[in-house]
C-alpha positions in Angstrom: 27.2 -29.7 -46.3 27.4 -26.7 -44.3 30.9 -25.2 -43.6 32.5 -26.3 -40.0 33.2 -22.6 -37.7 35.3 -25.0 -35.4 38.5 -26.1 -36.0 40.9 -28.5 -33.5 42.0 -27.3 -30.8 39.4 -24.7 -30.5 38.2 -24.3 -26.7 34.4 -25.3 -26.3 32.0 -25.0 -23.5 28.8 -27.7 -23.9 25.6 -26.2 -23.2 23.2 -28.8 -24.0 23.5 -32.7 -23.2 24.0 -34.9 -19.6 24.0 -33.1 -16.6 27.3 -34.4 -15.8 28.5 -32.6 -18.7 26.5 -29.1 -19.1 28.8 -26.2 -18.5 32.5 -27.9 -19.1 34.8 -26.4 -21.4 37.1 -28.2 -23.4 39.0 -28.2 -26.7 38.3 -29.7 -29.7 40.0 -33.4 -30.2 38.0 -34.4 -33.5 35.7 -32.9 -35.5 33.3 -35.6 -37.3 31.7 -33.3 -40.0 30.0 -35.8 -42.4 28.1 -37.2 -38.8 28.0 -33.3 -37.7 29.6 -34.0 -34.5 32.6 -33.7 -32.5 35.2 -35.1 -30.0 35.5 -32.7 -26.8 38.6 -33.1 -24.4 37.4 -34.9 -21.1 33.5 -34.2 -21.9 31.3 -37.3 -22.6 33.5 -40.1 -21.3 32.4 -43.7 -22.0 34.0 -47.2 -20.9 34.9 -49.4 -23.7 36.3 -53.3 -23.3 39.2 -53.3 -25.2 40.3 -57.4 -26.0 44.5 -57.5 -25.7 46.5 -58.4 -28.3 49.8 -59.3 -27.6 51.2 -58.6 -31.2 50.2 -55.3 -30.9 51.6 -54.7 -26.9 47.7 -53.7 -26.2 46.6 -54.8 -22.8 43.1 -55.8 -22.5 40.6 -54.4 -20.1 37.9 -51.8 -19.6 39.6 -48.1 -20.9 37.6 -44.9 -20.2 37.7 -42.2 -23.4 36.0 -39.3 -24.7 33.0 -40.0 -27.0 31.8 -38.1 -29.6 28.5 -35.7 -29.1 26.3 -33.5 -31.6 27.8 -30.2 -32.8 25.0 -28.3 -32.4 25.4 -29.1 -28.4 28.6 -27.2 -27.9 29.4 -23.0 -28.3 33.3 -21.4 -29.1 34.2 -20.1 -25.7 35.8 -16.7 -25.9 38.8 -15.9 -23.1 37.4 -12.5 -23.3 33.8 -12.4 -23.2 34.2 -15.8 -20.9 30.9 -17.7 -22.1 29.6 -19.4 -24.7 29.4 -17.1 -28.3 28.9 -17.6 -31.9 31.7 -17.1 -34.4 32.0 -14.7 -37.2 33.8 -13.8 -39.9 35.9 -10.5 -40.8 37.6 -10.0 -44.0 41.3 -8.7 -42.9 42.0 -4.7 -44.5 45.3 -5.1 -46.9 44.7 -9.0 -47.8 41.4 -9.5 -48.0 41.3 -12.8 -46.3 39.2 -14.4 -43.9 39.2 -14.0 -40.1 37.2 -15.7 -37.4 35.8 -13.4 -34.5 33.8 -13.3 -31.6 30.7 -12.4 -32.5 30.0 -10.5 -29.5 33.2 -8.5 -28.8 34.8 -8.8 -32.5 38.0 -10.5 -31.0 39.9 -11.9 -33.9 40.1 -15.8 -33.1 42.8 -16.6 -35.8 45.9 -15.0 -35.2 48.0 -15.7 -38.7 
């Protein structure tokens, strides 16, 4: 299994997938990584019927939430460069650890 560039919380812009959803940005609720996909903030909503349960305080009904869509369908969107790029890495001078970056203008992602 290949090594996840995302993490939560990471802003993401979808480029590929429904029309209603092309072109939104959003950040990163849940990465799946054994399905290789991922949960984007208000991208790829779905109703669900939800049965009530009273021991539980859950009313039922229909509930609208975010569904989960492929990982290759979404690109790290960079404040700077303001589009869709691929991320790096950079190994950090003194400690030698790993950095993420913008792989178009070498903006450290991780700030640690």
């Amino acid at each position: 299994m290949r090594k996840m560039k995302l993490k939560k919380n990471d802003t993401v812009i979808v480029v590929r997938g429904r029309k209603a959803d092309r072109g939104k940005t959003g950040k990163v609720m849940r990465i799946l990584a054994d399905e290789k996909r991922i949960v984007v903030e208000k991208v790829h909503l779905i109703k669900e019927y939800v049965r009530a349960n009273p021991q539980k305080n859950i009313k039922g009904g229909i509930v609208e939430r975010e569904g989960d869509i492929p990982l290759s369908s979404v690109m790290f969107y960079c404040k700077e460069c303001e589009q869709g790029v691929r991320v790096g890495y950079k190994f950090k001078e003194i400690t030698q650890q790993k950095q993420r970056v913008c792989s178009k203008c070498g903006v450290v992602i991780d700030q640690e």
